[in-house]
C-alpha positions as CSV (number, residue, x, y, z in Angstrom):
1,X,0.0,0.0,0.0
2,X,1.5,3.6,-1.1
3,X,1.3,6.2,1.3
4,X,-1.4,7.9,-0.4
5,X,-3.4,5.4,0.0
6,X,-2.5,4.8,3.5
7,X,-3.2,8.5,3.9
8,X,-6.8,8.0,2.6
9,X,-8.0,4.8,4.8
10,X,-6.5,7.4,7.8
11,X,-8.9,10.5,6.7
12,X,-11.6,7.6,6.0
13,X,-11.1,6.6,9.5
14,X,-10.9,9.7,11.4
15,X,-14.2,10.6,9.4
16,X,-16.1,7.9,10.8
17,X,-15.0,7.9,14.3
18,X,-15.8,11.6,14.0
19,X,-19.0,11.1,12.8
20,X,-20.2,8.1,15.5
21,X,-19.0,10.3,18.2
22,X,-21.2,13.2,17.0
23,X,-23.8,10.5,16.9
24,X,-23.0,9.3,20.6
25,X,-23.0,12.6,21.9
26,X,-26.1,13.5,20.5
27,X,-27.5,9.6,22.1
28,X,-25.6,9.8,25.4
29,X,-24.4,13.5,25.9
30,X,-21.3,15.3,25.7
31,X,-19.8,14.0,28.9
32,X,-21.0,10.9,28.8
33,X,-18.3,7.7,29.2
34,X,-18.9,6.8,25.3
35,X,-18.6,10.0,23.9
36,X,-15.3,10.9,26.0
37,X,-13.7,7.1,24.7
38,X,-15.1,8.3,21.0
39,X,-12.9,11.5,21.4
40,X,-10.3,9.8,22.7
41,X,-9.9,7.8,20.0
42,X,-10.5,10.2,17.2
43,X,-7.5,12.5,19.1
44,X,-5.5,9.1,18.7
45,X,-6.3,9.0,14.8
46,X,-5.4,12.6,14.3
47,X,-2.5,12.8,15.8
48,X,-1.3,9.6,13.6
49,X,-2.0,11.6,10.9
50,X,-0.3,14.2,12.3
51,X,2.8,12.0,12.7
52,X,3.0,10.5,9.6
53,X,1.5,12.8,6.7
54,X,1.2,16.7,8.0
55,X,4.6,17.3,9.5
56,X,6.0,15.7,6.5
57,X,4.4,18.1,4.3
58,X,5.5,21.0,6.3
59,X,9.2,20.0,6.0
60,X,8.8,20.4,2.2
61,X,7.4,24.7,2.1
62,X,9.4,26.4,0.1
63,X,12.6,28.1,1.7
64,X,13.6,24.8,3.5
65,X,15.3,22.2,2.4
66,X,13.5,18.8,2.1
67,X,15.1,16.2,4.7
């Protein structure tokens, strides 16, 4: 799998755990157990994509050299 593609299934996923935890919280409330986990995880997923695809691309702006 290509990183592209890897970066796609990682927006796919964050999108979906974004969306059930909107669902949850609208179900259970905004401090309920489920829709802290929900958050939880979604923070998890962003920050993987963080990690692996955002800071990458921020090496690359123009004026700095690409690692």
């Amino acid at each position: 799998m290509n990183k592209y593609s890897m970066e796609q299934l990682l927006l796919r996923r964050i999108n979906k755990t974004r969306d059930e935890m909107i669902q949850t919280a609208q179900k259970t409330g905004l401090n309920s157990l489920e829709t802290i986990k929900q958050s939880q995880k979604l923070d998890r997923l962003i920050y993987l994509h963080l990690l692996h695809f955002s800071i990458n691309k921020t090496n690359n702006c123009v004026g700095y050299p690409a690692s």
